[in-house]
TIPA-812957 format. One record per residue (C-alpha): residue in three letters; x, y, z. Coordinates in steps of 0.02 Angstrom, whole numbers, padded with zeros to 5 digits, always signed. Each point is the difference from the previous one (the first is absolute). Example, Ala and Ser with C-alpha at 12.3 -4.5 7.8 and 13.67 -1.06 7.14 Angstrom:
BEGIN
ALA+00615-00225+00390;SER+00069+00172-00033;
REM end
This chain:
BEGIN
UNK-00611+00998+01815;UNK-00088-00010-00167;UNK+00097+00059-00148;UNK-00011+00107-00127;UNK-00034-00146-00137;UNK-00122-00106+00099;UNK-00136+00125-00053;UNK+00074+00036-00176;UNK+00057-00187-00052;UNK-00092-00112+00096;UNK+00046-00136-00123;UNK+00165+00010+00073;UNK-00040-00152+00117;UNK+00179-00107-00006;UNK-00103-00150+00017;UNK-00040-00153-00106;UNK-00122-00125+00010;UNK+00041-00172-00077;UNK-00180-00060+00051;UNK-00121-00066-00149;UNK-00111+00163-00001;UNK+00172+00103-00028;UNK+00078-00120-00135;UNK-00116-00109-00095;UNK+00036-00146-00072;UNK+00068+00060-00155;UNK+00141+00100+00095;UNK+00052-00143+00092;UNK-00025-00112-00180;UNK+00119+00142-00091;UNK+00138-00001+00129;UNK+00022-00161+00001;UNK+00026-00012-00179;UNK+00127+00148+00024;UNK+00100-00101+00114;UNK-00010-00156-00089;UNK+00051+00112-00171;UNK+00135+00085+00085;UNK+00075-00153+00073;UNK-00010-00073-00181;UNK+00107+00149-00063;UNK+00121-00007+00150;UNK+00051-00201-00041;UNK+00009+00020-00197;UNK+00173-00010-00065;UNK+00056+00114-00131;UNK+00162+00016-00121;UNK+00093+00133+00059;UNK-00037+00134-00138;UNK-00191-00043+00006;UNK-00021+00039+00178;UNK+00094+00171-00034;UNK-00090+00027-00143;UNK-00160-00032+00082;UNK+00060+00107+00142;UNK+00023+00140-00110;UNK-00172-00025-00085;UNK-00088+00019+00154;UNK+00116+00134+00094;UNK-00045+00115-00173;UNK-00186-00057+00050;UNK+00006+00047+00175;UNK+00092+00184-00036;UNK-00117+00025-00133;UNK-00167-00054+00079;UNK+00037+00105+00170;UNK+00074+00180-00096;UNK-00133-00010-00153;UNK-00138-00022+00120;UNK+00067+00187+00072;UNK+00005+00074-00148;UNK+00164-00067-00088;UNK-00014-00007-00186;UNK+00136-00127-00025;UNK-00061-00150-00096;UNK+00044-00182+00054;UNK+00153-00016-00111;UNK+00067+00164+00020;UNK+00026-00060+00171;UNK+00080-00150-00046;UNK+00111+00086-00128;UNK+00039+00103+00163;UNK+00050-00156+00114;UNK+00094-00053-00140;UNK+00108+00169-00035;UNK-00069+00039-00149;UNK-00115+00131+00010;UNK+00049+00183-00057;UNK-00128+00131+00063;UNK+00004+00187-00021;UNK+00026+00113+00144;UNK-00176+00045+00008;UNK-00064-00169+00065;UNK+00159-00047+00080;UNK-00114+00019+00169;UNK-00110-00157-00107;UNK+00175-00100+00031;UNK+00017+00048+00175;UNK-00148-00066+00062;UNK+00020-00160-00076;UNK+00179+00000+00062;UNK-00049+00039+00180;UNK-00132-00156+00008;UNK+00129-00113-00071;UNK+00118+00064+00147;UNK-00119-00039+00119;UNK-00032-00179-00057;UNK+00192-00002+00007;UNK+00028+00045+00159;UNK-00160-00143+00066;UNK+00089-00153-00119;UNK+00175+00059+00111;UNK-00072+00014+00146;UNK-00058-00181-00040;UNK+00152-00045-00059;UNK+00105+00038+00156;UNK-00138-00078+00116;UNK-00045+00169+00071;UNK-00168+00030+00091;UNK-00163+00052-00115;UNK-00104+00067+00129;UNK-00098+00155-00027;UNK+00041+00159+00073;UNK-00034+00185-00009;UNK+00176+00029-00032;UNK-00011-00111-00133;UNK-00169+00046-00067;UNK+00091+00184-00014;UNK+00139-00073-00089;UNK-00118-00091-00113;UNK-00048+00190-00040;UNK+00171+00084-00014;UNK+00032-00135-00110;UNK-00139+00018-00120;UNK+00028+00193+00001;UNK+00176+00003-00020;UNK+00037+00139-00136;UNK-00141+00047-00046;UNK-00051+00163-00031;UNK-00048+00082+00137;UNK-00178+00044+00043;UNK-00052+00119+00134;UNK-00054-00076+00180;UNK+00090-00172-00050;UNK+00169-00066+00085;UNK+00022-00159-00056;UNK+00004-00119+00152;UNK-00075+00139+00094;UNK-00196-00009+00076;UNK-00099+00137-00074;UNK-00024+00161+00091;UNK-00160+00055-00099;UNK-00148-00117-00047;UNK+00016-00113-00131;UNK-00154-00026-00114;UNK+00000-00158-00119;UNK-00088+00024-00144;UNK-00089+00168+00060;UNK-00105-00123+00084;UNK+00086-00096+00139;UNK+00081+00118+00158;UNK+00155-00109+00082;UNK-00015-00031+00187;UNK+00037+00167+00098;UNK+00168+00054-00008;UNK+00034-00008+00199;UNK-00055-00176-00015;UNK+00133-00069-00129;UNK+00135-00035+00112;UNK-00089-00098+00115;UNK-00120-00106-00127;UNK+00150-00043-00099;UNK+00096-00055+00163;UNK-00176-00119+00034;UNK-00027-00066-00166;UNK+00181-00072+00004;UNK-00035-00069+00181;UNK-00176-00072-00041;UNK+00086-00085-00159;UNK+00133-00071+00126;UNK-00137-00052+00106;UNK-00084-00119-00123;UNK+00155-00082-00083;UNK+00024-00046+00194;UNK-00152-00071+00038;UNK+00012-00107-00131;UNK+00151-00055+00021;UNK-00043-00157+00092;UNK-00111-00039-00112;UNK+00055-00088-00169;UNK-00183+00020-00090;UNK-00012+00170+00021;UNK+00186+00083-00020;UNK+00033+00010-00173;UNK-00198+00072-00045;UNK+00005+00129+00147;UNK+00163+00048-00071;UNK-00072+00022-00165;UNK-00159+00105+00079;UNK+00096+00103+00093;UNK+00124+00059-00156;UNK-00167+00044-00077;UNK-00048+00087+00158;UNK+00162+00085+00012;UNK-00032+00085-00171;UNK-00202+00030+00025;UNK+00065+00096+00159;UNK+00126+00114-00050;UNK-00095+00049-00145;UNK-00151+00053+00155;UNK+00127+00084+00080;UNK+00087+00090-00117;UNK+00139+00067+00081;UNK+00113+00072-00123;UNK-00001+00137-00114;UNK+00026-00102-00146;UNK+00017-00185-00061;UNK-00098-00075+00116;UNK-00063-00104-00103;UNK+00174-00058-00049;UNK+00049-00029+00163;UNK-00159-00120+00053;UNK+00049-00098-00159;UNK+00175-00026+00059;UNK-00057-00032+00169;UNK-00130-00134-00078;UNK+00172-00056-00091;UNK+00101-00013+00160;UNK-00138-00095+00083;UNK-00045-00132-00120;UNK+00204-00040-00026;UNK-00001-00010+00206;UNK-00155-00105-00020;UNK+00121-00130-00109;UNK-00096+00067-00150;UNK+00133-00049-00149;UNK+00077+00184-00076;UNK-00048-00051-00176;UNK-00173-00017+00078;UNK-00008+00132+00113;UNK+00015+00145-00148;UNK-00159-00066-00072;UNK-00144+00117+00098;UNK+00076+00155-00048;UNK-00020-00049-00173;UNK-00194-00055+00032;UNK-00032+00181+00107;UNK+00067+00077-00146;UNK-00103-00113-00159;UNK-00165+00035+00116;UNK+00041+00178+00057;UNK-00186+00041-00002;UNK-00050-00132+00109;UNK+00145+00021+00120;UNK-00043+00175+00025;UNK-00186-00057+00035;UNK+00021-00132+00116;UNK+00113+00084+00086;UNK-00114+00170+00028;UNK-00131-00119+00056;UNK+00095-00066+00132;UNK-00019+00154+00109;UNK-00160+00044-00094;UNK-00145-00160+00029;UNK-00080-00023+00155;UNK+00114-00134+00121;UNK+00166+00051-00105;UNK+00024-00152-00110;UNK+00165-00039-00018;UNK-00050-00176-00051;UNK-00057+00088-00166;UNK+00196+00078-00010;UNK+00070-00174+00050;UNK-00113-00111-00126;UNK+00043+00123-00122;UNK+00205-00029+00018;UNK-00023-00176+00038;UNK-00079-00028-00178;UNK+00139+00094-00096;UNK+00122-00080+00098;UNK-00044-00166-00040;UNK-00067+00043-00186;UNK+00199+00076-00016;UNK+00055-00165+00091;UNK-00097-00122-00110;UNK+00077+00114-00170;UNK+00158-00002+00061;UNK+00015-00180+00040;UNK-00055-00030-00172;UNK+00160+00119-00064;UNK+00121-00107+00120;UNK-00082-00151-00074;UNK+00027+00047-00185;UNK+00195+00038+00045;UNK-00017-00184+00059;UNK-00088-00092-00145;UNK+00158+00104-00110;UNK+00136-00078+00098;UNK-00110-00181-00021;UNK+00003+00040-00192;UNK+00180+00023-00023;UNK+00062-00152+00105;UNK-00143-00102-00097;UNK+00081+00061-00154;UNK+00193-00034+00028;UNK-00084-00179+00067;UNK-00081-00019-00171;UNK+00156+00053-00102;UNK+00098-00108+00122;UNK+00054-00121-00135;UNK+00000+00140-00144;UNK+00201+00044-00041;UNK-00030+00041-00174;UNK+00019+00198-00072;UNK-00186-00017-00031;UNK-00044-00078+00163;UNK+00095+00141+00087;UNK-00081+00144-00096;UNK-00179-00073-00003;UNK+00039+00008+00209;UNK+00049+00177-00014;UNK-00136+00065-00113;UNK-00137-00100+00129;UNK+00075+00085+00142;UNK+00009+00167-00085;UNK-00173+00010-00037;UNK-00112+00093+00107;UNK-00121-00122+00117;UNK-00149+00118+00006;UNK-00031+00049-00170;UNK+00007-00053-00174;UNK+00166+00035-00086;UNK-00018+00053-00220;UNK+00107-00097-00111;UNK+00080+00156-00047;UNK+00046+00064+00163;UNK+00081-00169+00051;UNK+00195+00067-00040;UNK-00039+00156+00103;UNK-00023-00098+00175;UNK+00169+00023+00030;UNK+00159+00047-00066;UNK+00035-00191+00030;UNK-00127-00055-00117;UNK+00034+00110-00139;UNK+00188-00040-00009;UNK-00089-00191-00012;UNK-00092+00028-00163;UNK+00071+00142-00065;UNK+00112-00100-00135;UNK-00150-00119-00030;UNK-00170+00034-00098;UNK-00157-00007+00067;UNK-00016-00173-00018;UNK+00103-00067+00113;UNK-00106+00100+00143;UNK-00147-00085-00078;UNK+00078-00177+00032;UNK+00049+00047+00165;UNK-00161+00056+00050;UNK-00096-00154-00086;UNK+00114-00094+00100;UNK-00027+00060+00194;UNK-00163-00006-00064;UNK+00002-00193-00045;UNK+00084-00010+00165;UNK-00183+00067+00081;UNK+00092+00146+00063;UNK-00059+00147-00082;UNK-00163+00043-00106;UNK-00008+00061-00183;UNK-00116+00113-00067;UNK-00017+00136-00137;UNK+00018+00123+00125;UNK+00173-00067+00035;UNK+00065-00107+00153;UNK-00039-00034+00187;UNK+00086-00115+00132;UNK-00091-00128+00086;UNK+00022+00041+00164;UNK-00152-00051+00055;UNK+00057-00172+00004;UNK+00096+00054+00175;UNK-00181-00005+00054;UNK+00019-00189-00004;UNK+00104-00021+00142;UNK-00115+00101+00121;UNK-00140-00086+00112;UNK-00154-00067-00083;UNK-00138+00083+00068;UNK-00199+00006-00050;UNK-00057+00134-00113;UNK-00135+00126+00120;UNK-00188-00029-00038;UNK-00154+00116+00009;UNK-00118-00056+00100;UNK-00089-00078-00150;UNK+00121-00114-00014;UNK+00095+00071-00136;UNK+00196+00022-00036;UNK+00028+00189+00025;UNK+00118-00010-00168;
REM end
């Protein structure tokens, strides 16, 4: 018996084909580099408060990305000050809060599910709890129950119609088998496990936003799904915020690739899949570069106390203090050097400003900070010394890209 959406969504085809001619070479290129990145992330030890910190970096990130991208006029660090407690917002956007609230609360409820070992597969009751969640107290709107499948026809965008109503129920019910289906018949083979899982939380997203099933926040709920997915996959959490963020930065071209989906002859979802694969491992590579920054900081201050090892002396000590008090990434004014800390001033607060000069001519004698007019900058470059030598690229003339 042919349904309903076999004549209005034909792209709705639960299949995909891991053949060359589906995925080209770049796909396959890109999720390998995903994995690899992602692995990278998993083994990297971090200090206690820098992973949290980083958590909460990224967590503000993720909320932000997958509420602004609906509409949500928080910025970036009004959702951090929210995560943190200390944002104060007038009744009249206290629905801005909610939503943010409501993602966070889902990504709660994935990392404990995680926590306590229980299962992540995808279901429609959990797809409609996705939804409840990310409509929780809201205000309401008319033909919307949150968790609830639509009884009139949703339109995206005036432009897109959702898969028939009658339909819902039992394309949700597939899409969850048919993403069971692959992570099984891969799961005898090593190769292919980890990127299937990675297509299919992609997948898992493209569909739900074809279907359409709810009222509202759909596309909330296919990002949380994507979430849930990629953290099944053994995606890293800190990692696994990241696409939201990239949908979000490149809302114009999300909304594109994903109209053309069900748009262009053959229904590319290669062109949906490239398209996440390259923010995913553009957000990997940045990322991996934040992680490493944390790590050249802790390779600073243990090459510091190991250079003051042997310096007892009140000046020693202070000269250590003021070195590590100064900001690594920019350059510090003279002036500004007793308002680092409140450490810092209480150091030089009974001297003049020559005794700052002498300490800084000193860690600078010592190689370990640079003087200039424009005031003072540590050296931490030289942390770059105990990395891997490695060859500087060349064009294809021959010549040293720097």
């Amino acid at each position: 018996m042919t349904r309903p959406y076999e004549e209005s969504h034909p792209w709705l085809t639960f299949s995909l084909s891991l053949d060359a001619k589906a995925l080209d070479q770049e796909t396959w290129m890109l999720l390998g580099e995903a994995i690899s990145k992602c692995e990278h992330i998993a083994g990297v030890p971090l200090q206690p408060e820098v992973a949290m910190e980083l958590n909460q970096i990224y967590l503000a990130k993720h909320a932000h990305g997958t509420t602004q991208i609906e509409g949500n006029t928080l910025s970036e660090e009004e959702v951090r000050q929210l995560l943190d407690g200390r944002l104060d917002l007038p009744a009249s956007q206290a629905y801005l809060e909610q939503e943010i609230k409501n993602i966070v609360d889902g990504y709660n409820m994935i990392i404990d599910d995680v926590a306590h070992s229980r299962s992540l597969q995808l279901t429609p009751e959990r797809i409609s709890e996705f939804n409840k969640i990310v409509l929780r107290d809201l205000p309401p709107e008319d033909n919307v129950v949150p968790g609830e499948i639509s009884r009139s026809n949703v339109t995206v965008g005036k432009v897109y119609r959702g898969a028939p109503r009658g339909d819902c129920e039992y394309l949700l019910s597939r899409l969850c088998d048919w993403l069971h289906e692959l992570s099984v018949k891969t799961w005898d083979h090593d190769n292919y496990r980890m990127p299937v899982a990675i297509l299919s939380a992609i997948m898992s997203h493209l569909y739900l936003a074809w279907i359409h099933p709810f009222g509202n926040g759909n596309g909330r709920t296919a990002r949380l799904m994507e979430f849930q997915m990629l953290v099944k996959a053994g995606v890293p959490t800190l990692a696994a915020h990241v696409l939201s963020d990239f949908y979000n930065r490149t809302r114009s071209e999300y909304y594109r690739v994903l109209a053309s989906t069900s748009r262009e002859p053959g229904y590319p979802v290669q062109n949906f899949i490239q398209y996440a694969l390259r923010g995913f491992v553009d957000e990997l590579r940045r990322q991996i570069q934040v992680i490493r920054s944390h790590q050249l900081g802790v390779m600073w201050v243990n090459y510091i106390y190991g250079r003051f090892h042997d310096k007892n002396t009140t000046a020693g000590v202070r000269q250590r203090k003021l070195l590590l008090a100064l900001p690594p990434d920019k350059i510090t004014p003279r002036p500004k050097i007793p308002d680092l800390s409140a450490e810092i001033a209480r150091e030089y607060m009974q001297y003049t400003p020559k005794l700052v000069s002498r300490d800084l001519n000193a860690l600078e004698k010592m190689g370990l900070v640079e003087l200039d007019r424009r005031g003072v900058r540590p050296r931490i470059e030289l942390m770059q010394a105990f990395l891997p030598l490695r060859a500087e690229p060349e064009d294809p003339n021959g010549q040293s890209e720097n």
